[in-house]
Every structure is written in structure tokens, then in C-alpha cells.
N, C-alpha and C positions, 0 to 999 in steps of 0.2 A: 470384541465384546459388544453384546445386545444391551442397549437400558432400554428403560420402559416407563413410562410419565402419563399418572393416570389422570385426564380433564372433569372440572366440576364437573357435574350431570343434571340434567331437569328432571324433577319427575311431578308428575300431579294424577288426582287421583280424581274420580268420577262415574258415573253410572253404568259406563262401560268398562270398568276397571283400573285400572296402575297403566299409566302411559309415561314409560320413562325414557331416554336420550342419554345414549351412554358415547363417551369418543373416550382414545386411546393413540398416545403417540411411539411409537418404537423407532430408534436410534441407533446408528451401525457406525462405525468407520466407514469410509469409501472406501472403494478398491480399483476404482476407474476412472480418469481425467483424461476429457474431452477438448483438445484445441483447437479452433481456427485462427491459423494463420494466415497472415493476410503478407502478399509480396507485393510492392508499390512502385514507380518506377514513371518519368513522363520524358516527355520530350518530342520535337519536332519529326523525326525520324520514327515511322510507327515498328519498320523492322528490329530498328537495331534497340529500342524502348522491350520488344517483345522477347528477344536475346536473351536480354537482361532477366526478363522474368522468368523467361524458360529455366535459366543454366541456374537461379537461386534458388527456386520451387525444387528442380531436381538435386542439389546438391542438400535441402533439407528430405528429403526423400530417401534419399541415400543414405544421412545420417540413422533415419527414423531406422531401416532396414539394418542398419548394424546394428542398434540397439537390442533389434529382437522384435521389432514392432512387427505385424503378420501385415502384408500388403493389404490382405482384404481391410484390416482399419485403417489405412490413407485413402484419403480422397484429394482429388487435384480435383478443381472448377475450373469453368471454360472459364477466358481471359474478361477480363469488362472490359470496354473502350469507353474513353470518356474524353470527345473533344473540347480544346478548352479556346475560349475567346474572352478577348477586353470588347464588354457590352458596350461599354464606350466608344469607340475607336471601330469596334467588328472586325479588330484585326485576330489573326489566328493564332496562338498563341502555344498551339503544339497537343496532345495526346496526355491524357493520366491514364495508367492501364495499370489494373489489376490483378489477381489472381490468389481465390480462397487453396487453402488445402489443412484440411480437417485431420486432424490424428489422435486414433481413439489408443490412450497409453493405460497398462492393464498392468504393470509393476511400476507400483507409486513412489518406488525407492529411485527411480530413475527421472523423478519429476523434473530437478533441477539440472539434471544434465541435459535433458531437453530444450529445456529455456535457456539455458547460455549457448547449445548447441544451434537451435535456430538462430540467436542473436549472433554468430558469426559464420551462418549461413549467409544472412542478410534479411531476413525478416525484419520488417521495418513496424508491420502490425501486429496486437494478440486480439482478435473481434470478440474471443470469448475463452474462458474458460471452466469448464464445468466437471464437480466430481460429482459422482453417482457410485451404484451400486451392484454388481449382479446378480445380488440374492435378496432386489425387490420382490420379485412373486411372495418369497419366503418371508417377509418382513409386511406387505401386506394384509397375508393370511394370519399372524399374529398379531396385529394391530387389529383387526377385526376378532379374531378368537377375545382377547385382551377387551376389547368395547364390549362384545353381549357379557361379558362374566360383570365386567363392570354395572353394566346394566341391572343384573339382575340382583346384584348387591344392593343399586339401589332400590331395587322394588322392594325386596326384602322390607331395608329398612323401614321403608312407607308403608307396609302394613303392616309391620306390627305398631306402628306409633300408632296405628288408624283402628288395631285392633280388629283388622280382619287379615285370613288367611290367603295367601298368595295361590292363585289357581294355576293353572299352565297358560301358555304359552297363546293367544289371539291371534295375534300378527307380529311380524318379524318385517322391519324393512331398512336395505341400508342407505344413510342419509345421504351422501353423494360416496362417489368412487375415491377409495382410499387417495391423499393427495401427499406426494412425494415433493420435499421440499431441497433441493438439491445446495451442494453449497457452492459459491463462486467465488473465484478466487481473483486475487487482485494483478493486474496488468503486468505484464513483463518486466517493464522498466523497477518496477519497486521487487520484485520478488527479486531478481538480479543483485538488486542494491541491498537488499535485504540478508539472500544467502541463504536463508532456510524455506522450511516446506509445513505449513501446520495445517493437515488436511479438513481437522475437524470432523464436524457428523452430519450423513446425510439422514434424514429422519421423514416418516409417513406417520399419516394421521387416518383415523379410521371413525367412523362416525354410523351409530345403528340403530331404530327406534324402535322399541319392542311395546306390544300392548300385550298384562296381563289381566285373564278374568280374576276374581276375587270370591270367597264365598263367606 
């Protein structure tokens, strides 16, 4: 379900006519969460450290593929290296190696199967998680329809309190690019601990500034 939350509006009026600023927020469900996973792993030994990250990364990979995940949304990242030393001392202290791999999950019903499913992959990180939407185009284009109507409600009102007649249409311009405000969800360890899934709303905002003549 769509809601729809209409923002105060400015308007003023002047010798060039009703210049009014209309915005407009539209609000969806998500239908798509976005994770980086992060595989961690250190130690003196850089092959057998890299093993390690290999055989975790693939075995959540694996997971994602039985799910139903489409391979085109995993990504696996090249490894990081990260040599480590006591500044003190300059002795060498062994390797932190990493490894991102990203999975774009598109049935939201499967959210927590995923997050326990990595946790006994061996995923040690979540660097992010993020839900959005696939029917932003369609939710921007209604956040901007949704602002000019707003707009022009309020020109309306401004003239007739002004006691003149609202003309057409000057200039139409939109105030910045509709901005999609996505929602983020809180870190592995507490959703786990938690057990449930509340996706909440992802929502854009649209912003338009119209000048009418007056007569």
C-alpha cells in the first residue's frame, strides 16, 4: 500500500505573479534488502587465512543459491590484505584479510533466514543493510504529480485571498531530484537476537516551484 504526506508549501505573491513551492512525500513497503557481508579472518599464514575466507564466502553463496537468490545479485569482492605490526616493537604480527560479498534479496519473507543463514556460514560482519524499492521510478513520478497538484492548491488559495484571478502556468521548475530516503536496518547480531523482521517504509520526496501570471 501507497500513503501519501503532503509538505507545508510557501507561496508569495508579487508583480510577476503567485510563486509558489509545493513538495510531496510518497511511502511504499520495500520489496528489496541489500547486504554486505563482510568475511574476516587473520593470521600469520596468508594461504591458509585465505582458505578460510574462500570456503565461508562460498558456502554463504551456496546458501544464497538455494534460496532462490539469482547469481546475477551476489557479488563477491577481491580479498583485502591487511598486514598487521606492533608499531612498538615493528614486529610482524600476521595478515587481516577480508572479503565483501553483497546480496541483493528480492523475497523479504526470507530476510531472516538469510541472517541466521550467513551467521552459521561464518560471517563475522553485516557492513550494511539496506531496503529499497523496485517501483521507485513509479513512486517518483507520483510524488512529483502529488507536488504540482499541491502547488497549484496553493496558488489557488493565494488568490483568491489576494482577490485576483489565477492565470496559467509562467514557469514550472523541479526543486532538486526526487530524494529516496531508504530505510536501514539494524546489524545482524540484534535482528538474530531479536527474531523478527519490520521492514518498515521506504519513502521519496519531490519538490517543484511553479510561477503563476495573475490577472
Amino acid at each position: 500500500m501507497v500513503s501519501m504526506l503532503l509538505i507545508p508549501l510557501v507561496a508569495q505573491a508579487g508583480e510577476e505573479g503567485i510563486r509558489v513551492v509545493g513538495s510531496a512525500k510518497v511511502r511504499v513497503a520495500p520489496d528489496t534488502a541489500t547486504f554486505v557481508f563482510a568475511v574476516e579472518d587473520k593470521g600469520k599464514d596468508l594461504k591458509s587465512v585465505k582458505h578460510t575466507i574462500d570456503a565461508k564466502a562460498a558456502k554463504l553463496i551456496r546458501l544464497c543459491k538455494r534460496m532462490g537468490v539469482d547469481a546475477k545479485r551476489i557479488t563477491s569482492s577481491q580479498l583485502a590484505i591487511r598486514p598487521q605490526y606492533n608499531y612498538q616493537t615493528r614486529a610482524f604480527l600476521g595478515y587481516e584479510v577480508s572479503r565483501d560479498v553483497t546480496v541483493v534479496l528480492t523475497d523479504l519473507h526470507r530476510y531472516t533466514d538469510l541472517v541466521n543463514g550467513a551467521i552459521s556460514s561464518g560471517i563475522t560482519t553485516v557492513r550494511s543493510i539496506s531496503l529499497d524499492t523496485t517501483k521507485r521510478d513509479e513512486l517518483e513520478d507520483e510524488a512529483l504529480t502529488s507536488a504540482a497538484t499541491a502547488a497549484r492548491r496553493k496558488a489557488e488559495i493565494l488568490a483568491k485571498s489576494a482577490g485576483v484571478t489565477l492565470g496559467k502556468v509562467v514557469a514550472i521548475d523541479e526543486g532538486q531530484a526526487p530524494i529516496v530516503h531508504h530505510v536501514y536496518a539494524a546489524g545482524m547480531s540484534t535482528l538474530n537476537k531479536r527474531g523478527a523482521f519490520e521492514p518498515g517504509q521506504v519513502s521519496v520526496t519531490a519538490t517543484v516551484t511553479v510561477r503563476y501570471s495573475i490577472k
